[in-house]
C-alpha positions in Angstrom: -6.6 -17.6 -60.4 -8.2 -16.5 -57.0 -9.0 -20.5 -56.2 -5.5 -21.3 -56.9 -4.3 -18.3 -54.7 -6.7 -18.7 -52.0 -5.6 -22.4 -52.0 -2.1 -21.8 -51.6 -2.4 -19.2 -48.6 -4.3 -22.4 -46.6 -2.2 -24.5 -47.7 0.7 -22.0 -46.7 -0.7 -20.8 -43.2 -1.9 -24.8 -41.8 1.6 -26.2 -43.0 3.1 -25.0 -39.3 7.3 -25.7 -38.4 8.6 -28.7 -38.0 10.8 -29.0 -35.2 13.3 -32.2 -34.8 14.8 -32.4 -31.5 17.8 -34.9 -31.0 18.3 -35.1 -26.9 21.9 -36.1 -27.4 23.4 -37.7 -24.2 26.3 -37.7 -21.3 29.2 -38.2 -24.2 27.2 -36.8 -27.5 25.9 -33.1 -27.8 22.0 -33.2 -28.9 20.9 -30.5 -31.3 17.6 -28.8 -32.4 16.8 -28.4 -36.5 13.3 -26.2 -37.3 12.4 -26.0 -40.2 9.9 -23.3 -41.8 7.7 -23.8 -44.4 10.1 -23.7 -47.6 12.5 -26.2 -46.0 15.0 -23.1 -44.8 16.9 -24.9 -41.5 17.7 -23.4 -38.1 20.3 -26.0 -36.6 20.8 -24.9 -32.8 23.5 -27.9 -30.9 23.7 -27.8 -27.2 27.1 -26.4 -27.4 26.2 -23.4 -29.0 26.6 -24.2 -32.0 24.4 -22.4 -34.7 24.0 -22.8 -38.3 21.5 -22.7 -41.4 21.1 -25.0 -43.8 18.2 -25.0 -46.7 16.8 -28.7 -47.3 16.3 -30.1 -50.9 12.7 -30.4 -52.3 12.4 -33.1 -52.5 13.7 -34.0 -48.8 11.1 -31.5 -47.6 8.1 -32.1 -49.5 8.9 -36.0 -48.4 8.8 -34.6 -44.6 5.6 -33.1 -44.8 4.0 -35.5 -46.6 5.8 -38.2 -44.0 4.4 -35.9 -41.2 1.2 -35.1 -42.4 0.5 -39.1 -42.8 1.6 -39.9 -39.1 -0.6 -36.9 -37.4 -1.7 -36.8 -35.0 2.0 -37.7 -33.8 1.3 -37.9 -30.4 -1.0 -41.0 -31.1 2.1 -43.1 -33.6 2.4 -46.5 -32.8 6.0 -46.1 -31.4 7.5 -49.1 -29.7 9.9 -47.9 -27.2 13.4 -49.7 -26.0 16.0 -49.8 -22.9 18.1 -46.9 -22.8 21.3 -46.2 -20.6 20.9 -43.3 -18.1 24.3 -41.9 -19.4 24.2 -42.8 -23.4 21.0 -43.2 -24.6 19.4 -39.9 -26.4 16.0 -39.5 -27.5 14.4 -38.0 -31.1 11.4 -36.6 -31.1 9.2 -34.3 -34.1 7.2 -31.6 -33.1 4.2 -30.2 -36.3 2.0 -28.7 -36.1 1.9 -28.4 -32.2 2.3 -31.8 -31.7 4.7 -33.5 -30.1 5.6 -37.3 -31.4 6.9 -39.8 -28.5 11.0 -40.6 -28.8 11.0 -42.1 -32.3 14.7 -43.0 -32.2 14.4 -46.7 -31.2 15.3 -49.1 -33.7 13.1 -52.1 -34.6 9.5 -50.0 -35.3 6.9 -51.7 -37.6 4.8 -48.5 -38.0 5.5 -47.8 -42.1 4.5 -44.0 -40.6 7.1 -43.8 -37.9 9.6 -45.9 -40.2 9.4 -43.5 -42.3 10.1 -40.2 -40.1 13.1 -42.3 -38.6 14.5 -42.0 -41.9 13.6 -38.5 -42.7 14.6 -37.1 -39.2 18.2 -39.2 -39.3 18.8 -38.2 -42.4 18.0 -34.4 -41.5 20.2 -34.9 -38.8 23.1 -36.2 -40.6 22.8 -32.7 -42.8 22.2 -30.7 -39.9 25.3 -32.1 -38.0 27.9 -31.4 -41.1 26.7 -28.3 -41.2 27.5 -27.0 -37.7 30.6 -29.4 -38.0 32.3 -27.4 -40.6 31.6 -23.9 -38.6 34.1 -25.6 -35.9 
């Protein structure tokens, strides 16, 4: 029973937040999810706009198993791509205390940063009907 606890309390104090940061652009606000340790949700938009959101299990334990594949995310094989000055945003992950390079370009081969893409857009998606419905 103390192995088991012991275990959990690493487990519990390496996990670290996860921070998703959407840069947003000239015509679309960007907004800011972190998330703690038992998938609870801080959405923060560049408007002001606040709200909390709780992410399913599974959604979360996919995340950190997503995250904890790709680490360190500073190093990810990310291919980058043109962006306009005025309309093109950036996405980027921060676990752990590292930063990933803008993952929001489409056209990746990585399987690792394929996969955040989809974990991080589909956070997103959540995290922007959430703040929606507080207008």
């Amino acid at each position: 029973m103390r192995i088991i606890l012991l275990a959990a309390l690493i487990v519990m104090n390496s996990f670290g937040q996860i921070v998703i940061t959407d840069s947003g652009s000239t015509n679309r606000p960007g907004m800011t999810v972190t998330i703690d340790e038992n998938g609870n949700a801080e959405i923060a938009g560049r408007r002001g706009n606040k709200a909390q959101m709780t992410l399913d299990s599974e959604l979360h334990t996919r995340l950190v198993k997503d995250l904890d594949a790709a680490m360190p995310l500073d190093q990810m094989a990310v291919h980058g791509c043109a962006k306009s000055i005025s309309f093109g945003s950036r996405m980027f992950l921060t676990y752990k205390g590292v930063r990933s390079p803008d993952i929001s370009c489409a056209g990746q081969t990585d399987p690792a940063v394929i996969a955040l893409q989809k974990d991080a857009q589909e956070i997103m998606a959540l995290a922007k009907y959430h703040t929606n419905r507080l207008q």
